[in-house]
C-alpha positions in Angstrom: -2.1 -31.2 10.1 -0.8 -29.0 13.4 2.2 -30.0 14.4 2.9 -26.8 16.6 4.5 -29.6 19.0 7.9 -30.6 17.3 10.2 -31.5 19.9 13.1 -28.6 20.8 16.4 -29.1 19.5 18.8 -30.7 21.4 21.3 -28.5 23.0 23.8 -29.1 20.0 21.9 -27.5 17.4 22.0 -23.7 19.4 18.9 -21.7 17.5 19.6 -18.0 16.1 18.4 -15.3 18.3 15.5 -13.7 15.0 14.6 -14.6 11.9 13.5 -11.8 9.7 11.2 -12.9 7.1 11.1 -11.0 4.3 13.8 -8.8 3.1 11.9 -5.4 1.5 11.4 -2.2 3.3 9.5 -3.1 6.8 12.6 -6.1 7.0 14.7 -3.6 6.7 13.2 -1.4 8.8 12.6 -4.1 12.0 16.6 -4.8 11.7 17.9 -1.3 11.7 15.3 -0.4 14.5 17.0 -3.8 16.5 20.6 -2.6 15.8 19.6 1.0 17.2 18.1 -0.4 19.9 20.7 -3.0 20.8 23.5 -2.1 23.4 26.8 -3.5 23.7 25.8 -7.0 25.8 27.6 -10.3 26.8 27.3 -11.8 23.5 26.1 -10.7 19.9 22.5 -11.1 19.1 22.4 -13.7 15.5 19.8 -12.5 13.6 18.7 -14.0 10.2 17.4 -12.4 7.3 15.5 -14.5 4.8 14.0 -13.6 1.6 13.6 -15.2 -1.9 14.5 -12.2 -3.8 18.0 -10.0 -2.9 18.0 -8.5 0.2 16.7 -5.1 0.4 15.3 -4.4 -2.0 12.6 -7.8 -2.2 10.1 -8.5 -4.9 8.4 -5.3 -5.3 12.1 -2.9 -5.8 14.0 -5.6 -6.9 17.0 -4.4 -9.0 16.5 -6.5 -12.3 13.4 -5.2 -12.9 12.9 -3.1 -16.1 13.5 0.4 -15.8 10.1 1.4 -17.5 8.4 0.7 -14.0 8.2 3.8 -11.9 7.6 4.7 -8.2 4.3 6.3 -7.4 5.6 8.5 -5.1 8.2 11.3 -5.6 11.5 10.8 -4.7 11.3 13.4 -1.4 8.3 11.2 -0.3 10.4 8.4 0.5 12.7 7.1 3.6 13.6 3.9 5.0 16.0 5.6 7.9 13.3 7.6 10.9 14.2 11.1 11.5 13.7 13.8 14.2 10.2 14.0 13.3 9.8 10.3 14.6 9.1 10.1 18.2 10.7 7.1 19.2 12.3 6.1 22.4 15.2 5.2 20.8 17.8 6.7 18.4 16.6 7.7 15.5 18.4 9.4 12.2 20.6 6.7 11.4 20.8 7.3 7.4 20.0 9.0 4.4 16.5 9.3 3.2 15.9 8.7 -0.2 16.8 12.1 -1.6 20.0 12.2 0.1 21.5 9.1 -0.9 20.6 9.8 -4.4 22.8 13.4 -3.5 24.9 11.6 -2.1 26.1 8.6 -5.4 25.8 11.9 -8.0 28.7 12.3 -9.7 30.4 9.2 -7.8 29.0 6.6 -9.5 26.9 3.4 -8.4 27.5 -0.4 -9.4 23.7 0.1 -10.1 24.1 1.9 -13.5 20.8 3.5 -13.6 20.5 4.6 -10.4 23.8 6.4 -11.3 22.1 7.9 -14.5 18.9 8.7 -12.3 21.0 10.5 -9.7 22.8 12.4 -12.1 19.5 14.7 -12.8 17.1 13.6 -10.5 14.8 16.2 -8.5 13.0 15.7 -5.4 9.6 15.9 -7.7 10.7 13.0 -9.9 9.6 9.4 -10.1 12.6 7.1 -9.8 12.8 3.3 -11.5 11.7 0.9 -8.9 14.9 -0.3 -9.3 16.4 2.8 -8.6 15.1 2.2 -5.1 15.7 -1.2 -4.8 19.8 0.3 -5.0 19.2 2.2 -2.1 16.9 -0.1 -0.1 20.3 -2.2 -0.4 23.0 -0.1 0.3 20.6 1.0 3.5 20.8 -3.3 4.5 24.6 -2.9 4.2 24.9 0.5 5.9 22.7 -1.0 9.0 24.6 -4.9 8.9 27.9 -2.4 9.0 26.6 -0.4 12.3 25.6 -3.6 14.0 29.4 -3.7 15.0 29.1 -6.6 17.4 25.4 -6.1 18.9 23.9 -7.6 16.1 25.6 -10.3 13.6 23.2 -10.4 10.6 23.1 -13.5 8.4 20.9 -13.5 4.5 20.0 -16.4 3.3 17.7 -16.5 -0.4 15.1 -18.7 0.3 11.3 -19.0 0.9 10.0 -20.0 4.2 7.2 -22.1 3.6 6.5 -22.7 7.5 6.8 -21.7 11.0 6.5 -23.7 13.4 6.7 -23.2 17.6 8.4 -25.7 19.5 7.9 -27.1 22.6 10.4 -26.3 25.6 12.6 -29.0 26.6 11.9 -30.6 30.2 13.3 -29.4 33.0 13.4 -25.3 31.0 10.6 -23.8 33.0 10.1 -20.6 31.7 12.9 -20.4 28.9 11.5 -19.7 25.5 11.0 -22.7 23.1 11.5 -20.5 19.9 10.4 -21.8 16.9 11.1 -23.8 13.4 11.5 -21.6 10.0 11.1 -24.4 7.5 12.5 -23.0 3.8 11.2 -24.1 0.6 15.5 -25.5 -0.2 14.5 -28.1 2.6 16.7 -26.6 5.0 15.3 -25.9 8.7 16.4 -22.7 11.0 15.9 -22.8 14.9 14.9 -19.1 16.0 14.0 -17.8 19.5 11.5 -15.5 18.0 10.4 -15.0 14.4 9.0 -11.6 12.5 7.0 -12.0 9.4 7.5 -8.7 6.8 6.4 -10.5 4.2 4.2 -7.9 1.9 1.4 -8.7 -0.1 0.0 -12.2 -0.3 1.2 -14.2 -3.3 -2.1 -15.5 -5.4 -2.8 -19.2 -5.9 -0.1 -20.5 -8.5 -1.8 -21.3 -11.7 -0.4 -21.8 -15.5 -1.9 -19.1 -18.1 -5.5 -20.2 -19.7 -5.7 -20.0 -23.2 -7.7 -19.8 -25.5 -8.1 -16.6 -24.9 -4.7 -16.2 -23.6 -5.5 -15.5 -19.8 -2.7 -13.8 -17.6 -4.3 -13.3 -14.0 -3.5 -11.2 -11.0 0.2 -10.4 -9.7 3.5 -8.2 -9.6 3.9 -6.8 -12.9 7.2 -8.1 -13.4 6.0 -11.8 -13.3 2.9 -11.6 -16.0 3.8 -13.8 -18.9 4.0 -10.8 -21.1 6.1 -12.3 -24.1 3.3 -14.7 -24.4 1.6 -12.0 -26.0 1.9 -11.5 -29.9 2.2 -8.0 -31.7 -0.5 -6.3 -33.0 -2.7 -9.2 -30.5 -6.1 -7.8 -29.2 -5.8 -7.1 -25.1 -8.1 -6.6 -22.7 -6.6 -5.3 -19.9 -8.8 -5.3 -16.9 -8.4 -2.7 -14.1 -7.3 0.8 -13.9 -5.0 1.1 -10.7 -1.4 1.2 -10.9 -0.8 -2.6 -11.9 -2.7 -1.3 -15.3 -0.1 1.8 -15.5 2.4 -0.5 -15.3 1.5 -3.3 -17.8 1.2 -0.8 -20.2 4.5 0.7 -19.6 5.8 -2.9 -20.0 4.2 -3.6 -23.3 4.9 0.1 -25.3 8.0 1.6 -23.4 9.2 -2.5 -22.7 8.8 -3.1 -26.2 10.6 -0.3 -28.2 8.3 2.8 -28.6 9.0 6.1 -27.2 7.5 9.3 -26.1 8.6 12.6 -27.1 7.6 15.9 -28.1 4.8 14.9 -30.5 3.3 12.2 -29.2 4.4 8.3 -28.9 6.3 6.7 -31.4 5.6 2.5 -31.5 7.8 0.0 -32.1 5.4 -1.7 -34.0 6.0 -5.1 -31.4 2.7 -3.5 -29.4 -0.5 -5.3 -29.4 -3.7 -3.5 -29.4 -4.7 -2.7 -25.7 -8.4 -2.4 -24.7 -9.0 -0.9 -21.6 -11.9 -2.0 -18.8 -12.7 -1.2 -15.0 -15.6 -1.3 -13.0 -15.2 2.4 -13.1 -14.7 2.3 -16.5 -11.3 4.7 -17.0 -8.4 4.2 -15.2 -7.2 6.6 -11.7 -6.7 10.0 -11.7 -3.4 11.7 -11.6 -1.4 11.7 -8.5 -1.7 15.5 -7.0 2.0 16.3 -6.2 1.8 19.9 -5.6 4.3 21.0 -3.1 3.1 22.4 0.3 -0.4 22.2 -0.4 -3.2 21.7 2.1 -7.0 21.1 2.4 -8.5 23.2 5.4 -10.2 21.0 8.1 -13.0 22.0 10.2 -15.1 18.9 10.6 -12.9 15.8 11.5 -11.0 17.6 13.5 -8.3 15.9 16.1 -11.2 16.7 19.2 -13.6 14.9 17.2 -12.2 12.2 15.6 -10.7 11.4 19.5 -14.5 11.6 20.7 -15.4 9.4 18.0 -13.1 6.6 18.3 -13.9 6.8 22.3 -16.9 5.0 21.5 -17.8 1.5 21.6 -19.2 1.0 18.3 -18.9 3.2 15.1 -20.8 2.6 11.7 -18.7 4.4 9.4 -21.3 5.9 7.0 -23.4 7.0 9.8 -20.9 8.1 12.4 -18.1 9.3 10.0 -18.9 10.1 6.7 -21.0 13.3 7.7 -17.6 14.7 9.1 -15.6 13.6 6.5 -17.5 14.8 3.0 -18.1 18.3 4.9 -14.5 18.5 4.8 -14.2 16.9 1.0 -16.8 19.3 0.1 -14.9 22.5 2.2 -11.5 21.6 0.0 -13.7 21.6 -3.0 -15.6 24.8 -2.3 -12.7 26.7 -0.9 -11.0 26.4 -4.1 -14.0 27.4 -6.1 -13.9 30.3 -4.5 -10.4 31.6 -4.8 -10.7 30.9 -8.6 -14.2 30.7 -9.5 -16.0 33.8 -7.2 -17.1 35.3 -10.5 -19.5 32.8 -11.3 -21.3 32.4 -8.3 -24.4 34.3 -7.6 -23.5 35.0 -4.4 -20.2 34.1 -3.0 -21.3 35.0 0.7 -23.7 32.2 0.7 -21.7 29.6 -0.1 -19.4 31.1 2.9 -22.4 30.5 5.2 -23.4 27.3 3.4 -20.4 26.1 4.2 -20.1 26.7 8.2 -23.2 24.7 8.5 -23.3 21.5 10.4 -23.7 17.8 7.9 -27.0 17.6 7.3 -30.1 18.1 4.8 -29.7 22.2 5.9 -26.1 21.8 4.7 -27.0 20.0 1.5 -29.9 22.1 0.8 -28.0 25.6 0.9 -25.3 24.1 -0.9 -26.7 23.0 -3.9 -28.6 26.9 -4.1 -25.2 28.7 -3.4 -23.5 26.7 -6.1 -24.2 26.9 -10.1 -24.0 22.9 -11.2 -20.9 23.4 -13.4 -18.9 24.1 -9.8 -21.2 21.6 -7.7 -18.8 18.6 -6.1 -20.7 15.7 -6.9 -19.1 12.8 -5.5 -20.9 10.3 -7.1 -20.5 11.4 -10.5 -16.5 11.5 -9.8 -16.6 8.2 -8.3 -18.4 7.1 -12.0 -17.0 9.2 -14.4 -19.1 7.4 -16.9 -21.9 6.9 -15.5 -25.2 7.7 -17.5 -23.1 8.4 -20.4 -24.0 6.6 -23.3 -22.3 7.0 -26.5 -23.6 6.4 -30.6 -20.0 4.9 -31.4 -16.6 4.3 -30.6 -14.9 7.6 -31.9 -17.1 9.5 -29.4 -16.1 7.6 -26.7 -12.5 8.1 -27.2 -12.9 12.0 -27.7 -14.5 12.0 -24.4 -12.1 9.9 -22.6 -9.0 12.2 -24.6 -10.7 15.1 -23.2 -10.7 13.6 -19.8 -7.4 12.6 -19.6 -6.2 16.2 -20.4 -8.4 17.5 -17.7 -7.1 15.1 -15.1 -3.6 16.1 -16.1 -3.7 19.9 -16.6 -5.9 19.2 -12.8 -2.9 17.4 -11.3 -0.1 19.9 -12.4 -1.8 23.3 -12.0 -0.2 25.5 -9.5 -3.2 26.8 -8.6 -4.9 23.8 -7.4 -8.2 23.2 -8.7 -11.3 21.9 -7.2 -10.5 18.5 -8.2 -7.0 18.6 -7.1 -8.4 20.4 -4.0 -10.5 17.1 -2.9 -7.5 14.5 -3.9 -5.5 16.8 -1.4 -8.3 16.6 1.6 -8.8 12.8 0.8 -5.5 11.6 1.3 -4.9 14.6 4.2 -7.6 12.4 6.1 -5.9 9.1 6.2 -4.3 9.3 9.3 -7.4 10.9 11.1 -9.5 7.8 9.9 -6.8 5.8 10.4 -7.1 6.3 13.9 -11.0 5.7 13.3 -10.8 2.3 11.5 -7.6 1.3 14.0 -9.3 1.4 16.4 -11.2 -1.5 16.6 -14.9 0.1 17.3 -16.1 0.1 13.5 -18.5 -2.9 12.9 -17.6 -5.9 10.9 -20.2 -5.3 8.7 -19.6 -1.4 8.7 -15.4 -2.1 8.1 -16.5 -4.5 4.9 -19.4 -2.5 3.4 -17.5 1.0 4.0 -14.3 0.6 3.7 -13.5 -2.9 1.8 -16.6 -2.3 -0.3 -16.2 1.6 -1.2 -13.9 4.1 0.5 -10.7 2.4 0.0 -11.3 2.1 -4.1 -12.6 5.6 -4.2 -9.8 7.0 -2.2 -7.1 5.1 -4.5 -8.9 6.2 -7.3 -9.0 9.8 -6.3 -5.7 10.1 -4.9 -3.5 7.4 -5.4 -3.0 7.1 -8.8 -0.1 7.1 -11.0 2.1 10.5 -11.9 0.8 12.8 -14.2 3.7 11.7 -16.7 1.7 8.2 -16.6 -1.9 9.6 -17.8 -0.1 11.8 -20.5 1.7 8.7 -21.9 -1.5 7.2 -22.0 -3.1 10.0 -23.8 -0.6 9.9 -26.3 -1.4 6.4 -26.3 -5.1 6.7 -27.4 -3.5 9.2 -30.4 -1.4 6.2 -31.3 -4.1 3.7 -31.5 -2.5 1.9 -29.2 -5.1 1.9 -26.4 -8.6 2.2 -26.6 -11.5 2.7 -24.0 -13.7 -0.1 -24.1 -15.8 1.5 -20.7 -17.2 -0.5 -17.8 -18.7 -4.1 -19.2 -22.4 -5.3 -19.5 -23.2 -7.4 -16.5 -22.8 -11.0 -17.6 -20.6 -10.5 -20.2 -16.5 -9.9 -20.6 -15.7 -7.4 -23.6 -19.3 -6.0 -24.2 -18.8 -2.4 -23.6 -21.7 -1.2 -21.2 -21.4 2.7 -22.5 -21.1 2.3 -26.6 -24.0 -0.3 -27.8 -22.6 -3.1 -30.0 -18.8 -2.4 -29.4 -17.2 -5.7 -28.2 -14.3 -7.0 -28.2 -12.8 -10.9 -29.0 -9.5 -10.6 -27.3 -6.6 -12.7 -27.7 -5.5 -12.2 -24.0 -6.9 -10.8 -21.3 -4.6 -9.4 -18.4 -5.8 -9.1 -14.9 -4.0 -5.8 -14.1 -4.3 -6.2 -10.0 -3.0 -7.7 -6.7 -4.3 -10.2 -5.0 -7.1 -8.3 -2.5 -5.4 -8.9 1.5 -7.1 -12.0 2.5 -5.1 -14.3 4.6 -8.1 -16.9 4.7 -8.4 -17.1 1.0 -6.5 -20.2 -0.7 -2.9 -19.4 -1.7 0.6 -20.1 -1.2 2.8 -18.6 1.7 3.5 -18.1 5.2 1.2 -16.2 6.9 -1.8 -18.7 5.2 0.5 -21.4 6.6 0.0 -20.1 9.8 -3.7 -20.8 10.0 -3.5 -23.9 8.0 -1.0 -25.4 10.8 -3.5 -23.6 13.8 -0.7 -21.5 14.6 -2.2 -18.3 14.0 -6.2 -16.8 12.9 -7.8 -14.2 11.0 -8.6 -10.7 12.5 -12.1 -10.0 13.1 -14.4 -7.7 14.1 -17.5 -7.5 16.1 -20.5 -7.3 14.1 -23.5 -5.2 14.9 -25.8 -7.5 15.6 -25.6 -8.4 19.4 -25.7 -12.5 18.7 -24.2 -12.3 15.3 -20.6 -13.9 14.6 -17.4 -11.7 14.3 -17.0 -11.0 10.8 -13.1 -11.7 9.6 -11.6 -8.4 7.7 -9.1 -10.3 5.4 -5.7 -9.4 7.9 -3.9 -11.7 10.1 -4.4 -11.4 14.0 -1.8 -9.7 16.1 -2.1 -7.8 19.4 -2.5 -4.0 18.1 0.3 -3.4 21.1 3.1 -4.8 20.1 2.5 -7.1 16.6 2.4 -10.3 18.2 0.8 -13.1 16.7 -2.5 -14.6 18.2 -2.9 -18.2 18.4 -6.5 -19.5 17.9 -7.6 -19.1 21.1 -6.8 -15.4 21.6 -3.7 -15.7 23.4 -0.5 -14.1 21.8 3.0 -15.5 21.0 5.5 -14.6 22.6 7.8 -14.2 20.2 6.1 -14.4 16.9 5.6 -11.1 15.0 4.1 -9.4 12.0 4.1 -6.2 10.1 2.9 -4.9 7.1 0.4 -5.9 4.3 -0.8 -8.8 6.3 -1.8 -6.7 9.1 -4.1 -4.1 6.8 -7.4 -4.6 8.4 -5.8 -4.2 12.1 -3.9 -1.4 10.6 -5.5 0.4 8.3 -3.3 1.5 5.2 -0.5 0.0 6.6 1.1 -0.7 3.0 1.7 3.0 2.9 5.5 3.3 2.9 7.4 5.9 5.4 7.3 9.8 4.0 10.7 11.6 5.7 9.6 14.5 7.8 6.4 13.5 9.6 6.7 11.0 12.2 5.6 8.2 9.6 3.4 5.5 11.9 5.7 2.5 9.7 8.4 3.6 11.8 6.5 2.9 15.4 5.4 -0.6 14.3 8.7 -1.6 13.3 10.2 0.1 16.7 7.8 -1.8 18.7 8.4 -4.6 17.4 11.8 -4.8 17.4 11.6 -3.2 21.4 9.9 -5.9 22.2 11.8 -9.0 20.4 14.6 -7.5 22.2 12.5 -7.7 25.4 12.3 -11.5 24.5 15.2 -12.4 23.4 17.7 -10.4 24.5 20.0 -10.4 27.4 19.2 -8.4 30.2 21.4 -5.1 28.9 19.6 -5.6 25.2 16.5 -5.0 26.6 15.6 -1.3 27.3 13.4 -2.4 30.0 13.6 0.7 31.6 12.2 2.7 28.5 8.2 2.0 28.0 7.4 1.3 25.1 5.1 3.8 23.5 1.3 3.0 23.2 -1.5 3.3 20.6 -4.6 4.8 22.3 -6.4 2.6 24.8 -8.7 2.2 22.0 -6.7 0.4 19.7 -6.8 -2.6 22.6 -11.1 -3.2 21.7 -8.9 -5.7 18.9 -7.9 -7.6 21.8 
């Protein structure tokens, strides 16, 4: 049913200025940008913050979550306050980033006990508890509602909303905004001139464990069912990203056992964890060396701006030349420095490497370089594939050996080949960022490219857990805790594809993932609401074929500009806004959080945004209308 026409409310019930939905980092971020923004007016701007979890810190860094879940960034990597490095129109370095604050409680305590404890010998190259920065995510909400002063009254209420609804404009209100209806799942109703949905990653359909096996599928770590499962059961714990990292942090450090000096020490309350992926072993290491770069001489800023100048891109034929003659000059450069006394002759690989993508490229290459040193992305996008194994024993002394390479690779000083390419991988994002933003990639190119490889080998590559994580897990395997089970036979569950007549009969199987970013797929929540209710569509993209259908790439619609919402027919809200997750496949890696010190792009969504609500909403002195608004690239408007 679409009942975007609900009648306005009478002039009794006077509607709140914003409703924030969403309470974690980016609905933070919009109200701190709307408080430095704001100027002293005729009347306060109310502003409602809504979220089902404590404000703050939300789902994802809320503050009763076990301490055995980690960040996956360092603690220097992390801000929720823009600095001089972020080129806004508007102030900017309004609070502490991460690092600071956690300066600034040491030695003073915090109601947050282990932040206090964390603070007390934390370093900038630590991982802190999630929880740890769920205490700062919520003394920066009470820092910003404190400067607000009397721009900016900002209500919290803990709740769900479960709806949005526009409203129609009273007769007789030509040209005043209608606002819109935030229905909560307590039953209550809030009247807002303009709404803006932060509401992270989509929640997937609710659904009771199966047993029989015991089945646990896809969500935040905290809420798998994880007492269901018995000591000493069989597990097969499906998928290697950081969801996996964290289950099994939950079910050995959760459960009693500890890591020292010679290894882990169980509680004997673990069950027996077998480990799948389609990869087969879980991600590398995170690289966290500091001040380490990848050189870049192929997508380069001229080209990657000639590039997404034109109409229509296929990634793997238009990008990928650029970008692996980069991965492979990383790689190589490396292997120089600390290999040159294995190579037959170091001045050819030099050359090799100056040459232009292409079978000349390839061809000299492969002579310059002995196959020991060779990067060969296809065998470190399947570690295991071609391997075959007699039994089980060898697989796990191949997998031990593995891990210690990834982790010695990670932590070496020196920066090794591999560490070399997980550098130049995630040094590209932002160049193809700008690519894939930028609306000229096929639909078909965006799915088969990006959805369907790059963005799984990238997060395998590089965005993995810390090193401390893939040690644990080495120590682990020594335990007999975990075992590799490999990539599966096709057609089967817990038939080990690598080690012929290993199988498994679990007793539960965990589904150690988030729900992929799909807003058309079934599911609770807002943002699906929206398109149920015909308030909102799905993003799509143009698809090669000149009489072929857009095809959708799993985000919600909003005009690249400015965030606003598009209604079916193309035309944009006024004031109805999103950020984040929702938006990933206008805004490519847009869950990425905001690193202090380089103009982070989270920061100019939530500035825009909040420039422009104000630009609604706001009386006329609120408004900065004599300050543009900065722009993406004309290129970025294709989307439109």
């Amino acid at each position: 049913m679409n009942d975007s026409a609900v009648p306005a409310p009478g002039p009794d019930r006077r509607p709140v200025d914003a409703v924030v939905v969403g309470a974690g980092p980016r609905g933070v971020s919009v109200l701190e940008r709307l408080v430095a923004r704001a100027v002293p007016g005729d009347r306060p701007l109310r502003t409602v913050l809504v979220d089902p979890y404590p404000p703050g810190a939300g789902r994802v860094w809320r503050r009763d979550q076990p301490p055995q879940l980690l960040m996956n960034t360092m603690v220097a990597d992390n801000t929720v306050f823009p600095d001089g490095s972020v080129r806004l129109d508007a102030p900017v370095d309004t609070g502490p980033t991460f690092s600071e604050w956690l300066r600034g409680i040491d030695g003073k305590g915090h109601p947050d006990s282990t932040a206090g404890e964390f603070a007390a010998h934390a370093d900038d190259r630590d991982y802190a508890p999630r929880r740890v920065y769920g205490a700062y995510l919520t003394d920066a909400l009470d820092r910003i509602r404190a400067a607000a002063g009397d721009r900016i009254r900002i209500a919290v209420r803990t709740a769900a909303v479960v709806r949005v609804i526009p409203l129609t404009a009273p007769a007789g209100s030509a040209g005043t905004p209608a606002g819109y209806q935030v229905v909560l799942d307590d039953g209550d109703r809030l009247e807002a001139r303009a709404v803006v949905l932060a509401t992270g990653h989509l929640d997937a359909p609710a659904a009771p464990p199966r047993r029989e096996p015991l089945h646990l599928p896809g969500g935040h770590p905290t809420d798998y069912a994880l007492d269901a499962i018995a000591p000493r059961a069989q597990v097969l714990l499906r998928g290697g990203g950081l969801n996996a990292f964290d289950v099994l942090a939950l079910l050995t450090l959760g459960r009693g056992g500890r890591f020292g000096e010679h290894g882990y020490t169980p509680s004997g309350r673990e069950p027996r964890i077998w480990i799948t992926s389609r990869r087969g072993v879980p991600f590398h290491a995170r690289v966290d060396t500091p001040g380490v770069g990848a050189p870049v001489a192929f997508l380069t800023p001229g080209r990657v701006a000639a590039l997404a100048a034109r109409e229509r891109l296929d990634f793997r034929a238009d990008v990928l030349p650029w970008l692996v003659a980069d991965l492979e000059l990383a790689w190589y450069d490396r292997v120089l420095k600390l290999h040159a006394g294995q190579l037959p002759d170091p001045g050819a690989l030099r050359r090799a490497l100056a040459e232009p993508p292409g079978p000349g490229r390839d061809t000299a290459l492969r002579a310059a370089a002995p196959a020991a040193l060779r990067l060969d992305l296809d065998a470190i996008a399947e570690p295991l594939r071609g391997r075959s194994f007699a039994h089980h024993a060898e697989l796990d002394a191949w997998w031990a050996g593995h891990l210690d390479a990834d982790a010695a690779a990670a932590t070496d000083p020196r920066v090794p080949p591999p560490a070399a390419l997980a550098v130049a991988v995630r040094q590209a994002r932002p160049a193809l960022r700008t690519l894939i933003t930028a609306g000229g990639l096929s639909g078909e190119s965006y799915r088969r490219d990006i959805l369907g490889w790059f963005n799984g080998f990238a997060n395998f590559v590089s965005g993995g857990p810390p090193a401390l994580r893939v040690r644990q897990l080495r120590a682990l395997l020594d335990a007999g805790v975990v075992r590799l089970l490999g990539p599966v036979r096709p057609g089967t569950r817990a038939e080990s594809a690598v080690v012929p007549g290993l199988s498994v009969r679990p007793d539960a199987v965990i589904d150690a993932w988030l729900p992929g970013t799909d807003v058309t797929t079934d599911g609770p929540g807002v943002v699906r609401g929206l398109l149920t209710d015909g308030v909102a569509r799905p993003h799509r993209l143009a698809s090669a074929g000149t009489d072929a259908e857009p095809l959708p790439t799993g985000a919600l619609d909003v005009r690249p500009a400015d965030g606003r919402v598009r209604r079916p027919d193309g035309t944009a809200h006024r004031a109805l806004f999103a950020v984040g997750v929702p938006l990933e496949g206008v805004r490519w890696t847009t869950a990425i959080g905001a690193r202090p010190g380089t103009n982070a792009d989270f920061f100019h969504e939530t500035d825009r945004v909040a420039a422009e609500l104000l630009r609604a909403v706001g009386p006329p002195e609120c408004r900065h209308d004599a300050v543009p608004v900065p722009r993406r690239p004309l290129t970025e408007e294709r989307q439109q």
